[in-house]
Phi, psi and omega in degrees: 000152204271151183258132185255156162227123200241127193270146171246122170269128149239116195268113187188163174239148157295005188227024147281112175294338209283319202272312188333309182279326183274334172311292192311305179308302197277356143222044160275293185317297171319277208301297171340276141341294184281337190246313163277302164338322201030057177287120174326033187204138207234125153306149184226107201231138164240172168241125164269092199315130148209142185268124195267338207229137153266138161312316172296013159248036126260108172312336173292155183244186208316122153104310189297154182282143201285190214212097192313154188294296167337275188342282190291331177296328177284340184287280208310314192226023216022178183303333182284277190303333190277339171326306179314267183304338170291336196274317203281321191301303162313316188297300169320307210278336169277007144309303183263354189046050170262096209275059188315152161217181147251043182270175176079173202256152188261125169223160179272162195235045200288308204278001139305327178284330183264000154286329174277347171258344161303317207262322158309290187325322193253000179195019160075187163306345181270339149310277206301322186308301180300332170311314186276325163306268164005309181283323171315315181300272226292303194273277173312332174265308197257043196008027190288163194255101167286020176251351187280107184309298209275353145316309179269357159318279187313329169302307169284352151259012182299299198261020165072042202254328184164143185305135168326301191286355149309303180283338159323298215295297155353255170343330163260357175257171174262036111011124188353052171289298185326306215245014182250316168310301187331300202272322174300343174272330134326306198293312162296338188280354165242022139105001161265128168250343191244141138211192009285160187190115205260185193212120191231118167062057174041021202250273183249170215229173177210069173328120174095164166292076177266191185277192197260282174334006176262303177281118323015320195251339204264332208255215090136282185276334159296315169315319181281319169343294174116220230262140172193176241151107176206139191280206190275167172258003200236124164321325220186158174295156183225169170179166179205137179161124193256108152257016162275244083226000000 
């Protein structure tokens, strides 16, 4: 059987409990395929920034204390719907013995993204993978505020990625702001609104937090397939979703 490589865009923000559960999901899906399935076939995973939150939905201004994850999800979509989505998101994570919270602060995540497109520049998917596990973590597990330079100072030197004053310094500058705005802007002008959402061999999209047994059978009829290839449909990473308007 022909050995295939298959690229995955995946279009997601670090302050989505949703893309947090399909990361989790789809490479639970990977790690399968490859170690029990032994499918004839190895992944190319890039990351596509979209930002769910604009600086104009946080109400705070520059220097004021920031506004805890409850707080803003019941203003923004009310107590009733965040009840919801806080209950179904718990139902995953005590599943999965993932301990997701809303504990910590809502921050936006242009300086999480250009950590990760940093990180892509300098080591590819084998760099950049542990950053996107690591920013999910950080934020959704341990509740740290991932817009906090020494949070991500620290991330990034956690995993050997650039000394912490390296990573400041980086990190106070606007080092691919410019080209991390581009690609979310990119991402609503060809039509995503939702994420998380993967883009497979630059063909087909896959929408939601789906299960992992979903990318298991979709992985599955591509291995048999045999050889394919397609480049990306996006110049740089994208993403999309609103919970603002």
């Amino acid at each position: 059987m022909t050995h295939r490589v298959v690229k995955l865009t995946i279009v997601n923000d670090f302050v989505c409990p949703n893309c947090c559960i399909g990361q989790h999901e789809l490479l639970s899906a990977i790690s399968y395929c490859k170690d029990t399935l032994n499918l004839p076939i190895s992944f190319e995973l890039e990351h596509m920034p979209f930002r769910l939150i604009s600086k104009e939905c946080l109400t705070d201004t520059e220097g004021a204390p920031k506004v805890d994850k409850s707080t803003f999800y019941s203003k923004q979509i009310g107590k009733e719907k965040f009840s919801s989505f806080e209950n179904a998101i718990s139902k995953w994570a005590n599943e999965k013995g993932i301990p997701l919270s809303f504990r910590g602060v809502m921050s936006q995540s242009t300086r999480a993204h250009r950590l990760a497109i940093k990180a892509s520049q300098m080591g590819g998917q084998q760099l950049q993978l542990p950053i996107l596990v690591g920013l999910f973590k950080a934020n959704l597990e341990d509740g740290k505020d991932i817009a906090d330079v020494n949070v991500l100072a620290d991330l990034a030197t956690s995993i050997g990625m650039m000394s912490k004053d390296d990573a400041i310094k980086f990190l106070q500058s606007t080092e691919l702001e410019r080209e991390v705005n581009a690609m979310c802007e990119k991402a609503r002008t060809i039509g995503i609104t939702g994420v998380p959402m993967t883009i497979i061999d630059g063909k087909w999209a896959v929408s939601g937090g789906q299960s992992s047994d979903v990318y298991v059978q979709i992985f599955k009829k591509l291995a048999a397939a045999g050889i394919y290839s397609a480049p990306s449909p996006f110049p740089a990473p994208v993403v999309d979703t609103e919970i603002c308007a």
